[in-house]
C-alpha positions in Angstrom: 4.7 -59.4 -97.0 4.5 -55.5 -98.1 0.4 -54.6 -98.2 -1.0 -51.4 -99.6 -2.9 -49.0 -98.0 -4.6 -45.1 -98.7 -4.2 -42.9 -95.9 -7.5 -40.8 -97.1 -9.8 -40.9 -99.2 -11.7 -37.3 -100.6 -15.2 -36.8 -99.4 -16.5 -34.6 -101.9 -17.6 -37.0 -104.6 -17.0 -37.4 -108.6 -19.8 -35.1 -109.2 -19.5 -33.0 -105.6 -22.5 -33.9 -104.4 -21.4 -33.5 -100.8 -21.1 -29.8 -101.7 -24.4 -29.4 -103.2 -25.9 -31.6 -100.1 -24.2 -29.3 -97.3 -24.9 -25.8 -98.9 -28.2 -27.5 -99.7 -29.0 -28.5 -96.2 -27.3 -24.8 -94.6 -29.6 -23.2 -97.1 -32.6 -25.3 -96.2 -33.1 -27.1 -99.1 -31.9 -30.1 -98.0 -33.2 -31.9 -95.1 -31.3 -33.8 -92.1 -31.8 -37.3 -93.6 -30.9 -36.2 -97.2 -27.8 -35.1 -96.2 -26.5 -38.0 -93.9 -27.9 -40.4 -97.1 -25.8 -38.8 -99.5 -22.9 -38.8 -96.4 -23.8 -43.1 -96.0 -23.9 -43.4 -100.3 -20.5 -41.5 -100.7 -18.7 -43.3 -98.4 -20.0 -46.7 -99.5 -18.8 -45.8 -103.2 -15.4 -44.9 -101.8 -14.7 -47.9 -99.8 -16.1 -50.1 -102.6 -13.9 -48.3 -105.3 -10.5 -48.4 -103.2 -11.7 -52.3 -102.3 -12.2 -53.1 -106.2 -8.3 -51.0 -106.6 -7.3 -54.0 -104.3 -6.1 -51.6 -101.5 -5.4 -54.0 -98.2 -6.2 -51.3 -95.7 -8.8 -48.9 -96.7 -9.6 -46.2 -94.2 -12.2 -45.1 -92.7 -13.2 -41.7 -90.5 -11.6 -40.0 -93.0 -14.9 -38.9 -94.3 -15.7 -35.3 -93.4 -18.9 -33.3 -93.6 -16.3 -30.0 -93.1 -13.2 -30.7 -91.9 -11.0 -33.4 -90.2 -9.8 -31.0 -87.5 -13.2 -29.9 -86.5 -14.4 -33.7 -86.3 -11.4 -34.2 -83.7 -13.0 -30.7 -82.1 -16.4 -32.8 -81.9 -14.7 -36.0 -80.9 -12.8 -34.8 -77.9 -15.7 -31.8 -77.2 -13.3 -29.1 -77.8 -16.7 -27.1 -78.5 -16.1 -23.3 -77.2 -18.4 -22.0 -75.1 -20.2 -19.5 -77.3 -21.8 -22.2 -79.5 -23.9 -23.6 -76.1 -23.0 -27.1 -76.6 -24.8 -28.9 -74.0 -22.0 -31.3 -72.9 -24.0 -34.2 -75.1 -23.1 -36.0 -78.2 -22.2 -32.7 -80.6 -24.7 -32.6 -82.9 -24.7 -31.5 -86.7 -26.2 -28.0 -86.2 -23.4 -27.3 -83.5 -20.3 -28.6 -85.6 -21.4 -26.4 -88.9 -22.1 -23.5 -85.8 -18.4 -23.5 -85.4 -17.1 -24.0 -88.9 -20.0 -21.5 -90.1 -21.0 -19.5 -87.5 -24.7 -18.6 -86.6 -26.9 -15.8 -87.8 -29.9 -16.8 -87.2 -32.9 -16.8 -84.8 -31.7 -14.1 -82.6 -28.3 -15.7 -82.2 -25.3 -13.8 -84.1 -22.2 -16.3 -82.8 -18.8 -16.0 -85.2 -17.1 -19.2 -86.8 -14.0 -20.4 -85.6 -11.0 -19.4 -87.0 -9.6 -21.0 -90.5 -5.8 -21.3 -91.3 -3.9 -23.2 -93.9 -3.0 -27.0 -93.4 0.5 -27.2 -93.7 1.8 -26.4 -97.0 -1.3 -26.5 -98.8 -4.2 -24.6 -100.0 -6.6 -26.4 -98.0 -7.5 -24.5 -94.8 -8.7 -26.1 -91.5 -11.0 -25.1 -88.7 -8.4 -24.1 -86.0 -9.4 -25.7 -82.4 -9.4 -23.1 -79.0 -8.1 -23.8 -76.1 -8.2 -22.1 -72.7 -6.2 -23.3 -69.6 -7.3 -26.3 -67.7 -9.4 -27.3 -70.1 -11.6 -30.8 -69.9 -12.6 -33.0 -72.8 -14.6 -35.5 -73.3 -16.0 -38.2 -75.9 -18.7 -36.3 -77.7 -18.8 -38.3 -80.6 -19.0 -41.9 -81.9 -18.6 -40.9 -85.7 -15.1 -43.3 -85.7 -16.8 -46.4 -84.4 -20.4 -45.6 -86.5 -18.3 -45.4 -90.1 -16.2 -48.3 -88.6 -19.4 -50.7 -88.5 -20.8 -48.7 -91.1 -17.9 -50.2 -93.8 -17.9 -53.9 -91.4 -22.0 -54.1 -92.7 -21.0 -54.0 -96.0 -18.1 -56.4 -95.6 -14.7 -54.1 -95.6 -12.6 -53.9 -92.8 -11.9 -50.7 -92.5 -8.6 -49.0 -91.0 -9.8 -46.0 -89.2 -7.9 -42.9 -89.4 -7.7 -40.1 -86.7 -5.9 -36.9 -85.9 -2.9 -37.8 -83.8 -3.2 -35.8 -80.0 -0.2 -33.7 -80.4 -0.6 -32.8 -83.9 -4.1 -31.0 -82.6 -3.1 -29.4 -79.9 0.1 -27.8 -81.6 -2.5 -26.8 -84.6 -4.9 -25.2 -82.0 -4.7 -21.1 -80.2 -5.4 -20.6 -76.9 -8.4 -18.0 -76.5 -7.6 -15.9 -73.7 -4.4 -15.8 -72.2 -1.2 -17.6 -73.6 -0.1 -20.9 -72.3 1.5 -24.0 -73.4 -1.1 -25.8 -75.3 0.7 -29.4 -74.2 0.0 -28.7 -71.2 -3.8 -30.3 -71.9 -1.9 -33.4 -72.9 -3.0 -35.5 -69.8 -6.1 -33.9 -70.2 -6.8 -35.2 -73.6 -5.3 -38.7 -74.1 -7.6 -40.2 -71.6 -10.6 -39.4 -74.1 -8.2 -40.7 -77.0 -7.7 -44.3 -75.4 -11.0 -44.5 -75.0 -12.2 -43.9 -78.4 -9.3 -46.2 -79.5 -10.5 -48.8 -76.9 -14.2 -48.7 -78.9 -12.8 -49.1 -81.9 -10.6 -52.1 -80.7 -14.1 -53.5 -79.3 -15.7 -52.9 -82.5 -13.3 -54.8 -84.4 -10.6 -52.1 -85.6 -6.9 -53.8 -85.6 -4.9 -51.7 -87.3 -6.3 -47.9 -86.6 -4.1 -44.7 -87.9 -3.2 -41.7 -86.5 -2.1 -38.7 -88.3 0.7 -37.0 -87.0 2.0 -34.4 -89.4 3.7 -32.2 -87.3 6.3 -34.5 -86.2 7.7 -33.8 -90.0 8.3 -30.0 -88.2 10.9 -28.3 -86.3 10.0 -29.5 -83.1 12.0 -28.5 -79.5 12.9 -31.5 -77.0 9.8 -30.3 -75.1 7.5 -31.5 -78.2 9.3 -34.5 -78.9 8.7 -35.8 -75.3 5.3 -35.1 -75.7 5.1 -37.6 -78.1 7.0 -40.4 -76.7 4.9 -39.4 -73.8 1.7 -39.5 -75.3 2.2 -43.0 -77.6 3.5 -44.7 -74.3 0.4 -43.6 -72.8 -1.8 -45.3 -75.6 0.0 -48.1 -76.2 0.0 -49.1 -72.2 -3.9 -48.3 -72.3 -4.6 -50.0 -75.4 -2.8 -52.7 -75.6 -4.4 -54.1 -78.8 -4.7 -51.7 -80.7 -2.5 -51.2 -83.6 -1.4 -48.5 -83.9 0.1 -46.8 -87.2 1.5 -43.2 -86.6 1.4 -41.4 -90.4 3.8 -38.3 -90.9 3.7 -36.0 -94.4 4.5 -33.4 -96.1 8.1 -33.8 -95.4 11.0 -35.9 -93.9 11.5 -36.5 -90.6 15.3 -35.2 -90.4 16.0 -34.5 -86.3 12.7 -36.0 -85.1 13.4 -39.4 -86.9 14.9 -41.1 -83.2 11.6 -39.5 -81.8 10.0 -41.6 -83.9 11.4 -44.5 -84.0 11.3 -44.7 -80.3 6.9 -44.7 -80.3 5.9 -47.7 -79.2 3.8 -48.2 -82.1 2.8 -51.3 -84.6 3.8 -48.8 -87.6 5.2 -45.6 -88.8 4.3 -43.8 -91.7 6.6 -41.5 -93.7 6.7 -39.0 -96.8 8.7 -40.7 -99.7 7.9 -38.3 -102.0 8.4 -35.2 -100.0 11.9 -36.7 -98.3 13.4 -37.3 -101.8 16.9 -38.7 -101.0 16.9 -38.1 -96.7 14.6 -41.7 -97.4 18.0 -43.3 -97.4 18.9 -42.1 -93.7 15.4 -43.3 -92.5 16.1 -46.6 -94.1 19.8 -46.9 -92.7 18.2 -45.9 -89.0 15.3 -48.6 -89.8 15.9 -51.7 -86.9 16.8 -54.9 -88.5 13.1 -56.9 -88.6 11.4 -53.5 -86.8 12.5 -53.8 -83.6 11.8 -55.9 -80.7 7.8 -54.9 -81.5 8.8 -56.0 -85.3 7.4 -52.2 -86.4 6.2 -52.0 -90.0 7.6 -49.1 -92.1 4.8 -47.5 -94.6 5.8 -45.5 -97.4 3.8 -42.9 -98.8 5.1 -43.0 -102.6 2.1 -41.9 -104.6 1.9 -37.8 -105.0 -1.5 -37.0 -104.1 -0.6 -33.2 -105.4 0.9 -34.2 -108.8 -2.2 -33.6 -111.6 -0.1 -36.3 -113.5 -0.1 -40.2 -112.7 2.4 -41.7 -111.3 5.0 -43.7 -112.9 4.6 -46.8 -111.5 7.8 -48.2 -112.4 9.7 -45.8 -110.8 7.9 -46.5 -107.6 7.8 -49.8 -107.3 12.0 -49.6 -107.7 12.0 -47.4 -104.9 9.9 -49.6 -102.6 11.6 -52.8 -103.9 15.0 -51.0 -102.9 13.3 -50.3 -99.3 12.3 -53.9 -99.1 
């Protein structure tokens, strides 16, 4: 039975007030607990709208005080060494330290770097790497929201930053090296924030891959089959729906197809007619692991509605 789902939801707020609360708070004007309320009241009037929509699978973790990408720096502690993160849970102060950078009380430490996300005109806080890097859980922000949306009766799908999409989005500091080469590194701290999650509850829990809708080499496309086969052995589980936008999948659709996931997400507004390919290549019944297909058909970039008739023709000819 097809279900309906959001893949994100926008933290800012109706009337911004997560702007006004952050710059409040970096200014000084704002304390601590004002600006984790208004954090706690905008996501409660997000998951309540989207629930009242009748969305099936509303996510969660998809709220940002910054930026998803430096929330997955904080998750795994890619925290560089400059900001003099302690090794602990990264706090608030040290995550807008790197998005912001600090000059302040003696201390004059630059921001991380901010590039464009994809082919948009949002920009993202981009993650450093250096050789033989470790990482670490430094953050329970997936599994806090998680319960967070469970008190107030919503099962929440949580949404994360898929391991190889962040390392191919990070730069290495010093000298050059393959960034995939921190892949065994990294996906340890993964399946265990995926293992939480399963123990809190989660069942289905999303993972944003975008740049397997890229020009990728055989090298990268191992990597993933690597790195999913890794998870889905750890986590048994967990299910686990891998999203892909922004384009079609064109040469890495056997790649994925072959994850062993529960789902796969795909662009079928950005794919326009290469849809038909994906849905020719689909397995009869998903597989032997019966994977469910997810369509992304509403244009989150379009300023005008959708037409809804149109749509639902398109997914009723995927059905």
């Amino acid at each position: 039975m097809p279900i309906s789902h959001n893949l994100g939801f926008p933290s800012l707020g109706a009337g911004r007030e997560l702007k006004r609360a952050t710059e409040g708070y970096w200014s000084g004007k704002v304390t601590l607990a004002n600006l984790l309320k208004t954090g706690a009241e905008l996501r409660a009037r997000h998951w309540r709208l989207q629930q009242d929509a009748g969305i099936d699978l509303i996510p969660s973790n998809d709220f940002s005080y910054y930026d998803r990408v430096l929330d997955t720096c904080a998750l795994v502690g890619a925290v560089p060494k400059r900001y003099g993160w302690n090794g602990g849970p990264v706090d608030l102060d040290t995550y807008f330290a790197m998005a912001r950078g600090v000059q302040s009380g003696g201390r004059d430490v630059t921001a991380m770097e901010m590039t464009k996300w994809f082919d948009t005109n949002y920009h993202y806080i981009v993650p450093e790497f250096e050789p033989g890097q470790a990482f670490r859980l430094s953050s329970s922000k997936p599994v806090d929201e998680f319960l967070e949306a469970k008190a107030l009766g919503i099962q929440t799908k949580p949404v994360l930053l898929g391991p190889v999409t962040f390392l191919l989005l990070g730069k290495t500091r010093t000298a050059r090296f393959d960034r995939l080469t921190l892949l065994d590194a990294l996906l340890p701290v993964y399946a265990e924030a995926l293992s939480r999650l399963v123990a809190a509850g989660a069942t289905w829990i999303q993972l944003d891959e975008p740049s397997l809708a890229l020009d990728r080499s055989v090298a990268e496309r191992a990597a993933y089959v690597r790195a999913y086969r890794y998870l889905a052995e750890r986590v048994p589980k967990a299910k686990l729906l891998v999203a892909t936008y922004f384009a079609a999948l064109d040469d890495n659709l056997a790649t994925a197809l072959e994850l062993p996931v529960a789902g796969l997400h795909v662009d079928a507004v950005r794919s326009g007619e290469r849809l038909a390919s994906l849905l020719a290549a689909w397995p009869v019944g998903g597989g032997r692991d019966g994977k469910v297909l997810s369509l992304g058909v509403i244009d989150g970039r379009n300023i005008w509605k959708a037409d809804l008739s149109t749509t639902l023709r398109r997914l009723e000819d995927a059905l």
